[in-house]
N, C-alpha and C positions, 0 to 999 in steps of 0.2 A: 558250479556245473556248466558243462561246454554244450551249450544252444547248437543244435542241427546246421547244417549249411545248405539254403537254397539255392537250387541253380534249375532253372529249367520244367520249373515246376514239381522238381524231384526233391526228397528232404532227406540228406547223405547226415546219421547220426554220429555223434563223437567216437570216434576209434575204429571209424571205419570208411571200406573204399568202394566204389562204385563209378559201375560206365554209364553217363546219362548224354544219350540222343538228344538231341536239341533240335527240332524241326526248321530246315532249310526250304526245299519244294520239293518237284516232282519232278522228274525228266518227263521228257514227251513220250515215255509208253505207259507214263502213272507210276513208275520205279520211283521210291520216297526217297529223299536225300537229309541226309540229316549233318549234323555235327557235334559227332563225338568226342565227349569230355571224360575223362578220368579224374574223380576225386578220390584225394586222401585228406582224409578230415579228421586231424590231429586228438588226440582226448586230452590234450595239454592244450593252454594258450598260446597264442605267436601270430608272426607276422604271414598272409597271405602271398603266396609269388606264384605265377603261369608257365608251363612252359611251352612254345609252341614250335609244329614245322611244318614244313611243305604250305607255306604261303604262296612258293611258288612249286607248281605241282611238281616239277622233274626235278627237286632238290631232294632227294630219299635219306643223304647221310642223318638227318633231324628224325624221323620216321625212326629207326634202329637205334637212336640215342635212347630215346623217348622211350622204344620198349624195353631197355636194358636198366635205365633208370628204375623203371615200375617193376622192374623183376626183383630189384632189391630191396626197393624199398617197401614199407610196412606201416600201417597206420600208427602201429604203436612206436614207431621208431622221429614218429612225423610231431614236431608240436606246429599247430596253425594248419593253415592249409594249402594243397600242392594241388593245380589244376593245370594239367597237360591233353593238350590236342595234335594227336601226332602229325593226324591231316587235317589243314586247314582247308587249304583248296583242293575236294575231292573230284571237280569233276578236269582239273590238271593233271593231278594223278593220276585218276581212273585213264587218261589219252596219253600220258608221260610228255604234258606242256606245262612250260610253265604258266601261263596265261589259262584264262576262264574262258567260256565259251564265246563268248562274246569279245573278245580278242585284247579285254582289259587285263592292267596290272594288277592284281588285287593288293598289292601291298604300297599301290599309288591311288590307292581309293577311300584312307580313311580320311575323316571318321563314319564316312559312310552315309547311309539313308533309308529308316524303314521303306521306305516306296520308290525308291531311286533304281537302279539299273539294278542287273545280279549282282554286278561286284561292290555295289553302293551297300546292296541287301545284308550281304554277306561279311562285309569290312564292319559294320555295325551293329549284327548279332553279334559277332564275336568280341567287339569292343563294349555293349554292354554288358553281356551275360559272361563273360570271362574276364577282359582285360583291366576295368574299370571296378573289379568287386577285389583287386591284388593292390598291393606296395609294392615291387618289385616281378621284373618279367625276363626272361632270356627265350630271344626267338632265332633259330637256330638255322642258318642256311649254306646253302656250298654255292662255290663258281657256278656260272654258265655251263652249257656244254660244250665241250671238249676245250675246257678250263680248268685249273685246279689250284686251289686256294692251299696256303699253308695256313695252317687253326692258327686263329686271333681275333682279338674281339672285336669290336667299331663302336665307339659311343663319344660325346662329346664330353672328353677328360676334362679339356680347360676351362670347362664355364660351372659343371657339375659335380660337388666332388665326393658324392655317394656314388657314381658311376664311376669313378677312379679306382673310390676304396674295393666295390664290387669287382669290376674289369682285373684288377690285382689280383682277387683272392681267387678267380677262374683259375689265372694258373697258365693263359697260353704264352709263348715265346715276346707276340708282340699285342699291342693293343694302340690300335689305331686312331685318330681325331677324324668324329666321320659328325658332318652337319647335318642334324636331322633334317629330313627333304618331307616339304608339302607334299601330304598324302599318305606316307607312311606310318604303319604301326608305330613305331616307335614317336613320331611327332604329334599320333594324334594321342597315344598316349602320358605324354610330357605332359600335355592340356589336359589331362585327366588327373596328373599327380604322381605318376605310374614313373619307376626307373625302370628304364629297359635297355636289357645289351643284348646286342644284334651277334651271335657267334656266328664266323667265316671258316668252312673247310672241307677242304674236298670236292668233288667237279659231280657234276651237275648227271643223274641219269647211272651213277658206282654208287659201290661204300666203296669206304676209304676205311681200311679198320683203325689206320691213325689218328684219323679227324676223329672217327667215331668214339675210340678209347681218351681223347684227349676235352670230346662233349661232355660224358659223362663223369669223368672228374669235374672237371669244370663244376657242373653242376652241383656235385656233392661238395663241393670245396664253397660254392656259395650258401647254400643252405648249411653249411657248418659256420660260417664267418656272420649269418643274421640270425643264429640260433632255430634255427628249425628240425635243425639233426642234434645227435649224442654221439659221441665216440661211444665204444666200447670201454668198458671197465681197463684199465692197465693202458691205454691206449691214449697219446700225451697228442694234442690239438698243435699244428703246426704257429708258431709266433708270428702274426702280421710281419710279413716283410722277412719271414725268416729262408723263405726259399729262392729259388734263384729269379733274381729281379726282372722283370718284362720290360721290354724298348717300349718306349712311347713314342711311337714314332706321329710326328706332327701334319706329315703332309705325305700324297702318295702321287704316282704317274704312272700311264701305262706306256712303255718305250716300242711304238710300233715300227712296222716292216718298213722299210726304207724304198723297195722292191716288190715283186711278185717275185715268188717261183718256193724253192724248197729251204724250211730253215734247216737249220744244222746246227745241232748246241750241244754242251753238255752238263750244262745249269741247271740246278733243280731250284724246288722253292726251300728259303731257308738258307742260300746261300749270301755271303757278301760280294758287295762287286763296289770298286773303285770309278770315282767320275771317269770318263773317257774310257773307259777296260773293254776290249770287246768282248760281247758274251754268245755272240751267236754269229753264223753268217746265212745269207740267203742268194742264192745260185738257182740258176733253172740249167734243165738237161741239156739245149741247145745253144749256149753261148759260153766261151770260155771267162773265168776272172769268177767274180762274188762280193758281194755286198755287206760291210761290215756292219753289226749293230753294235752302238754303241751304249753305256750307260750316262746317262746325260748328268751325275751325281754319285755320289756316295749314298751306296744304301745297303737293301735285304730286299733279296726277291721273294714277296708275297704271294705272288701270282704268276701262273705263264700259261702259256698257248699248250695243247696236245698235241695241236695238231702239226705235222709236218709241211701241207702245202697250206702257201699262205698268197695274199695280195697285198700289192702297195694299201698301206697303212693299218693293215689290220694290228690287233694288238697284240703283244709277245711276251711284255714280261712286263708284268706291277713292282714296279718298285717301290719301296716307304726308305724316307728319311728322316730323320730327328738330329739338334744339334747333338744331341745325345748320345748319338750312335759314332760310335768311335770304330776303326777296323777291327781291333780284336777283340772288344766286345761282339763285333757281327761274326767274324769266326769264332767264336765259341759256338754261338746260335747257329749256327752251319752244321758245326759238329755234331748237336747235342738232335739235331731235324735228321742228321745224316744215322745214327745208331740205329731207326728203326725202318726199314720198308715206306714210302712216301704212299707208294699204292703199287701191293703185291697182286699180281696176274692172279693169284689163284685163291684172294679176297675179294675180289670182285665181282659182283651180282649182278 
């Protein structure tokens, strides 16, 4: 028989799912603040995993994964247990910052402190009573603002190689070699036992119905590769390594402005670009000529700016490289980023 699941002083029975508040404070008018968890508590055996978003509050694509996830899924469908917190950091969201009130990083504050600052407080309820009671966790963020990421994962491939096998069976284009940084979820939970991949996609304050439709696989694509999902009857499980293979790309740069004044591209993310290729220029209204960018390597644009005016050295376009990455392996991945809408006008929230 499958033992209850505590969390929060709430007891979630086998085969079923439940919202439990977790007591955070109070704002200054006495308004309670909590953090909301979603359990699905499997009536089968298995491994537990987290999933969380808006660690940094104006990251929302994670928020709409999260609820399209729990739309489909079903206790009965669950073996172990699935604990997702769409919002982490609500009083970011609640102002659309990424930052807490107090002007910290919350995802540079674990593993936190019960009596320590808010985001001490706050990085360490969530790592006890959620991160630390899983095997496996995927926390789900997008670019910057007026940034936008192509979906791929971040975790440390070369040293970890459950985060390999995992980061694979997501399913995104690339997956990146990212060194866990002091401070963060993900390092403070290494020290706990916890694998965790970090998904990248989509700009900071949109949905992205791309990133978004590309989360939610992901997700279902891990919980079927650690046994926590069933296909349906008739329904044949994809072979490790059967689908089309992800870049590991080893190392990344951001190729900034050379300039001040206006870029001018026609580069999305997901595109290949050759060492030395130019892929943008930058010109202001008032001086004739323009300012070449160059790609300082061979890679695949992960990332780039939205915005059109820009300043000497801000940043333009994320490149990732692997010896790996050969040209027409990168145009395939160009191609295959290019079939769907990167971020449609009229998907946009």
């Amino acid at each position: 028989m499958i033992q209850a699941f505590e969390i929060g002083g709430v007891s979630v029975a086998a085969g079923q799912r439940q919202l439990v508040d977790i007591p955070v404070s109070k704002l200054s008018n006495h308004t309670p603040v909590t953090l909301p968890v979603h359990v699905l508590h499997g009536s089968r055996p298995g491994p537990a995993m987290f999933v969380t978003a808006a660690i940094h509050g104006d990251e929302l694509n994670g928020v709409e994964i999260i609820r399209r996830v729990l739309r489909i899924l079903q206790p009965g469908n669950v073996r172990g247990t699935l604990l997702c917190v769409p919002v982490v950091n609500v009083y970011g969201f609640i102002g659309r910052s990424r930052y807490l009130p107090d002007r910290r990083d919350l995802n540079r504050s674990f593993p936190g402190s019960p009596n320590g600052s808010l985001a001490a407080r706050l990085a360490n309820l969530l790592l006890t009573e959620v991160v630390s009671r899983c095997q496996i966790g995927i926390d789900l963020h997008t670019a910057a603002v007026h940034r936008v990421n192509l979906p791929q994962i971040r975790c440390e491939f070369s040293r970890h190689a459950r985060c390999r096998e995992l980061g694979e069976a997501f399913g995104t284009q690339v997956i990146l070699e990212s060194p866990e940084r002091a401070g963060s979820l993900r390092k403070a939970a290494r020290e706990a036992g916890v694998d965790v991949l970090v998904y990248e996609g989509g700009e900071g304050l949109r949905f992205d119905e791309f990133a978004i439709k590309a989360g939610v696989d992901g997700i279902a694509n891990v919980m079927l590769r650690i046994g926590m999902l069933e296909l349906p009857e008739g329904v044949e499980a994809r072979p490790p390594g059967g689908g089309p293979q992800p870049i590991f790309a080893d190392a990344a740069k951001w190729v900034r402005a050379p300039e001040g004044g206006v870029l001018r591209t026609s580069r999305r993310i997901g595109e290949a670009v050759g060492e030395g290729e130019v892929i943008g220029h930058v010109a202001n209204p008032y001086e004739e000529g323009d300012a070449p960018v160059r790609a300082p390597r061979r890679g695949i644009i992960i990332g780039r700016t939205t915005l059109p005016i820009v300043n000497m050295g801000d940043a333009l376009f994320h490149l990732a490289w692997s010896e790996e990455i050969g040209r027409s392996r990168a145009q395939d991945l160009a191609r295959e980023a290019a079939a769907e809408p990167v971020m449609d006008e009229d998907e946009i929230i």
